[in-house]
Structures are given as structure tokens and as C-alpha cells.
PyMOL Python script that loads the backbone (N, CA, C, O; Angstrom):
from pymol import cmd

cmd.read_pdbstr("""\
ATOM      1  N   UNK A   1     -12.754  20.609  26.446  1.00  0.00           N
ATOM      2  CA  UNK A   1     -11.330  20.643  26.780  1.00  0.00           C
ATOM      3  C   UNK A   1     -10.542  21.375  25.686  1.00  0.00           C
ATOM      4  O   UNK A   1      -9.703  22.170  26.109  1.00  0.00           O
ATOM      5  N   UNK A   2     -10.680  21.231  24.126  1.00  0.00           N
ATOM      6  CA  UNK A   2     -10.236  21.666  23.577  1.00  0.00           C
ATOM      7  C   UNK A   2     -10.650  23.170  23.334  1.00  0.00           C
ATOM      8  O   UNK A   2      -9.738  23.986  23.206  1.00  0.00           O
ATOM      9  N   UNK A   3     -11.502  23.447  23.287  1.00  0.00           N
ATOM     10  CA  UNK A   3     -11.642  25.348  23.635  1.00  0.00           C
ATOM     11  C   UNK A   3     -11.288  25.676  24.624  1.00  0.00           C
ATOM     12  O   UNK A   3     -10.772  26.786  24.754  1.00  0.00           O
ATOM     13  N   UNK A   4     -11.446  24.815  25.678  1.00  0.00           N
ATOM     14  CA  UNK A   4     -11.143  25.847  26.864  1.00  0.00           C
ATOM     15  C   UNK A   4      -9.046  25.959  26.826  1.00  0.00           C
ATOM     16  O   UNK A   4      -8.318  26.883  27.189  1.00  0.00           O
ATOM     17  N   UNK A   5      -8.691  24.580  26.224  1.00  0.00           N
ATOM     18  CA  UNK A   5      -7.027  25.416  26.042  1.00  0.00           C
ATOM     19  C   UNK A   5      -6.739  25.999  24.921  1.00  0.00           C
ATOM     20  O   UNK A   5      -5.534  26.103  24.694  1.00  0.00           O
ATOM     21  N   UNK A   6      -7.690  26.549  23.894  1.00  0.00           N
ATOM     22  CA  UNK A   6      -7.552  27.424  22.705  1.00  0.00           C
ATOM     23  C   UNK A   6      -7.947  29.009  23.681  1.00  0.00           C
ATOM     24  O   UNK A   6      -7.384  30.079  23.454  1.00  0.00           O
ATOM     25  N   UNK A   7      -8.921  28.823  24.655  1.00  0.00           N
ATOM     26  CA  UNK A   7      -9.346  30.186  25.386  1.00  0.00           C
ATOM     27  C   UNK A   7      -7.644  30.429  25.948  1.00  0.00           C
ATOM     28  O   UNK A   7      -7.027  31.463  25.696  1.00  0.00           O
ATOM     29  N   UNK A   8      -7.102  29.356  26.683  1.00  0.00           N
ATOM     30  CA  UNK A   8      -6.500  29.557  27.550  1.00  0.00           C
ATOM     31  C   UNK A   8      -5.738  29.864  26.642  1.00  0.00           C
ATOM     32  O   UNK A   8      -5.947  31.076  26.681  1.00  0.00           O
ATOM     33  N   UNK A   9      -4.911  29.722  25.734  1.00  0.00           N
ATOM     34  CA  UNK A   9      -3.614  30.293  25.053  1.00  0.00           C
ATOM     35  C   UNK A   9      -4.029  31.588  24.824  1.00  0.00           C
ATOM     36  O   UNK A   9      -3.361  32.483  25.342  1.00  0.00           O
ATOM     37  N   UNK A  10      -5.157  31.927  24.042  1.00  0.00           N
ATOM     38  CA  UNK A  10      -5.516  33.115  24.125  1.00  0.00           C
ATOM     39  C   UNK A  10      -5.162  34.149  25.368  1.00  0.00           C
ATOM     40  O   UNK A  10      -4.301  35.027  25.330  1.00  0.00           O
ATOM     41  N   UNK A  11      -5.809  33.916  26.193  1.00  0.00           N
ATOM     42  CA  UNK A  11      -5.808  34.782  27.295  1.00  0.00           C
ATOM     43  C   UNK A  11      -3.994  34.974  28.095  1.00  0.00           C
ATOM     44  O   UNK A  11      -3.646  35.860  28.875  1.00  0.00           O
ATOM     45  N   UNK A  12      -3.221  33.926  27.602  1.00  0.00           N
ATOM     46  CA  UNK A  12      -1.824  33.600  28.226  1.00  0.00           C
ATOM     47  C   UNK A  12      -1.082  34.848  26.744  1.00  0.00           C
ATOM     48  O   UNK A  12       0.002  35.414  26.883  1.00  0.00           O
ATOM     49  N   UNK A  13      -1.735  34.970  25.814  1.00  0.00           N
ATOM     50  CA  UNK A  13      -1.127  35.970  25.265  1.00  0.00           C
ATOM     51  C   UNK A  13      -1.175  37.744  24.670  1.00  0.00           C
ATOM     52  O   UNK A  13      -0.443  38.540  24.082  1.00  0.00           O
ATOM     53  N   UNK A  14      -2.483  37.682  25.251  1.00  0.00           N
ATOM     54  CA  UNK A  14      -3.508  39.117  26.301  1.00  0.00           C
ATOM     55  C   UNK A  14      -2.289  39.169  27.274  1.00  0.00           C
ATOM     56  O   UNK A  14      -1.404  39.997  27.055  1.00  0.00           O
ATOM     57  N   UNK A  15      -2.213  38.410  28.228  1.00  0.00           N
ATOM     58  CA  UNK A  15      -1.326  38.713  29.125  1.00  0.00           C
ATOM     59  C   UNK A  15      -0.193  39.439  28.859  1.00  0.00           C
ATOM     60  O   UNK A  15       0.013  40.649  28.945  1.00  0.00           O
ATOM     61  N   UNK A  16       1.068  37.815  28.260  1.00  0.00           N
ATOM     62  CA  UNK A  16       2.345  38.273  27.840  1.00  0.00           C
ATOM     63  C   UNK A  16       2.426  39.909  26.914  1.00  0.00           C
ATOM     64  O   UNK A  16       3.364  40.694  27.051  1.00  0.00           O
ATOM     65  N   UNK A  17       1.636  40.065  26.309  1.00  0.00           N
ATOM     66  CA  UNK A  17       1.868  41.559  25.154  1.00  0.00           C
ATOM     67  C   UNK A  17       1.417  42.480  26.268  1.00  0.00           C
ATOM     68  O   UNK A  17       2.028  43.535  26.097  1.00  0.00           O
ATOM     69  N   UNK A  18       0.731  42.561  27.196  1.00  0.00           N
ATOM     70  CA  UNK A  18       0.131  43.190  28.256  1.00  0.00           C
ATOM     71  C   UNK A  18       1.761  43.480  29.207  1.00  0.00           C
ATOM     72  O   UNK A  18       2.446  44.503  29.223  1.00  0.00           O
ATOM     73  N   UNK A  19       1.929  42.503  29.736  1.00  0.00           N
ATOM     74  CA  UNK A  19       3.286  42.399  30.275  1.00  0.00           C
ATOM     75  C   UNK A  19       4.618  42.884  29.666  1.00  0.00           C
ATOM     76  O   UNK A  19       5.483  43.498  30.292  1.00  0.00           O
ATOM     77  N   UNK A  20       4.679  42.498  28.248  1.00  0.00           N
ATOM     78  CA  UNK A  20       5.584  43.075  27.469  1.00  0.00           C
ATOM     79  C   UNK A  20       5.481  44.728  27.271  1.00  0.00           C
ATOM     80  O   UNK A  20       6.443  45.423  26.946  1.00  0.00           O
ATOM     81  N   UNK A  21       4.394  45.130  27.479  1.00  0.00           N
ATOM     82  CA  UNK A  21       3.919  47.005  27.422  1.00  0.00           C
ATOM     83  C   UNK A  21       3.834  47.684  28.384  1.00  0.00           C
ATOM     84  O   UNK A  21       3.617  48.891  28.495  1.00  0.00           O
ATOM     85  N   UNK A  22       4.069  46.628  29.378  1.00  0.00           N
ATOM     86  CA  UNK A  22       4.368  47.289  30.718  1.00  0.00           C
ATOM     87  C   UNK A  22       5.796  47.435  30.697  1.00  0.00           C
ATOM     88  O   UNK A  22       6.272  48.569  30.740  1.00  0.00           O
ATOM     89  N   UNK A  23       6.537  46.421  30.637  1.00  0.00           N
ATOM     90  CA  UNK A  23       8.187  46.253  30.989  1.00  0.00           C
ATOM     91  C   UNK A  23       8.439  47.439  30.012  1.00  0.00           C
ATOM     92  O   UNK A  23       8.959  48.418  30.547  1.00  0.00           O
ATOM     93  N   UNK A  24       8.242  47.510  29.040  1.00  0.00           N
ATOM     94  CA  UNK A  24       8.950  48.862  27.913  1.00  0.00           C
ATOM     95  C   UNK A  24       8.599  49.651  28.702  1.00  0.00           C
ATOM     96  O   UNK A  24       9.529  50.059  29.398  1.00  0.00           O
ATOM     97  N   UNK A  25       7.404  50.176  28.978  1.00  0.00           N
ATOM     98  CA  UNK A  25       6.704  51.769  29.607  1.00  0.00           C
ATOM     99  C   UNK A  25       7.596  51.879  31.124  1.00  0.00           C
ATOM    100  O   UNK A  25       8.193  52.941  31.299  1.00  0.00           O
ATOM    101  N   UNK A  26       7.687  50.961  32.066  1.00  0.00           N
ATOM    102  CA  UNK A  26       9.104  50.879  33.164  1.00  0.00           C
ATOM    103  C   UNK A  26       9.963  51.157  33.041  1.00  0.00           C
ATOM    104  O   UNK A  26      10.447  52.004  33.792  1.00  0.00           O
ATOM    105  N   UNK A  27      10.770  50.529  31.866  1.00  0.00           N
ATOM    106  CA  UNK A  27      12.169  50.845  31.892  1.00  0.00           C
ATOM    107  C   UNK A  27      12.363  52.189  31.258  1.00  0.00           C
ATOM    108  O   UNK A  27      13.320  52.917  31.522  1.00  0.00           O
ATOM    109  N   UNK A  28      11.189  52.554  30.210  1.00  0.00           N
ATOM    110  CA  UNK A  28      11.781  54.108  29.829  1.00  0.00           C
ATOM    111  C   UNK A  28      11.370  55.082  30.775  1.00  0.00           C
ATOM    112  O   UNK A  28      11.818  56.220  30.642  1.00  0.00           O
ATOM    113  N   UNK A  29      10.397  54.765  31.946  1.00  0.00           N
ATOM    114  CA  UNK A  29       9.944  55.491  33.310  1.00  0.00           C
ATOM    115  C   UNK A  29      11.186  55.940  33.813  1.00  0.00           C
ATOM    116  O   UNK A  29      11.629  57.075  33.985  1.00  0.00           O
ATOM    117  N   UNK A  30      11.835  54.389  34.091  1.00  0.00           N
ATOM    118  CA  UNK A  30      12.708  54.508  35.106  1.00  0.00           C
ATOM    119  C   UNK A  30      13.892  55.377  34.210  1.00  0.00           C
ATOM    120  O   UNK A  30      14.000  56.551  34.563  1.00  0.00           O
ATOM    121  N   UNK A  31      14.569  55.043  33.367  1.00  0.00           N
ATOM    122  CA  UNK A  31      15.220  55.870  32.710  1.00  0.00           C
ATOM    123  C   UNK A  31      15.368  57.178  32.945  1.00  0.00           C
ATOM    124  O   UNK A  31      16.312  57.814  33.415  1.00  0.00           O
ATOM    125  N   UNK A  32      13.785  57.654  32.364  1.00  0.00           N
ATOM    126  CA  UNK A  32      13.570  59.211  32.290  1.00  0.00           C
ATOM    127  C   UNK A  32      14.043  60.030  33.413  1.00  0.00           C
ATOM    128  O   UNK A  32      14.676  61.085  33.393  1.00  0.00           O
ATOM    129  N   UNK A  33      13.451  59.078  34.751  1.00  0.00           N
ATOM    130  CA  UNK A  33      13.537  59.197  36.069  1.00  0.00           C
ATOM    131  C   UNK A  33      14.467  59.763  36.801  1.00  0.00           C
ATOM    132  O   UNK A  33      14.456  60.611  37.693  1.00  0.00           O
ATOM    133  N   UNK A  34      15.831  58.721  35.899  1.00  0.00           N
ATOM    134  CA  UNK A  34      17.033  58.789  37.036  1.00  0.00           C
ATOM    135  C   UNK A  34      17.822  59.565  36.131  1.00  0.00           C
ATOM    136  O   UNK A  34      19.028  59.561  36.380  1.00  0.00           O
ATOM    137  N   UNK A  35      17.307  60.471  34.787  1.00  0.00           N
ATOM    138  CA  UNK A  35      17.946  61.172  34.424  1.00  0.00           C
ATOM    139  C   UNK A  35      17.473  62.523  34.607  1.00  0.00           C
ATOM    140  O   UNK A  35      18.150  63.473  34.214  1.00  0.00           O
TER     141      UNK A  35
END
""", "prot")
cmd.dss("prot")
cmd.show_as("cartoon", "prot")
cmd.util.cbc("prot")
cmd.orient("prot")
């Protein structure tokens, strides 16, 4: 139990920085886009 929620935080913050490098790379997409 206790590794598997040390895996799990892990992997929940793979995600979020994953997610966070998407939303930047979007909004300067969209930016570029509509200029």
C-alpha cells in the first residue's frame, strides 16, 4: 500500500508537468495563430 501511493504520487506528477507543457505549448499555439 505504501509504494503503490509513493508510485501513485509519482505518476500524478509525470502527469501534472506533462499537462503543465502542454497548456504553455497551446496557449502560445493559439496566440501565434490568431496573430
Amino acid at each position: 500500500m505504501f509504494f503503490n501511493k509513493k508510485q501513485m504520487s509519482s505518476e500524478l506528477v509525470k502527469v501534472q508537468t506533462a499537462f503543465s507543457y502542454g497548456c504553455a505549448f497551446y496557449s502560445t499555439f493559439t496566440m501565434l495563430s490568431h496573430r
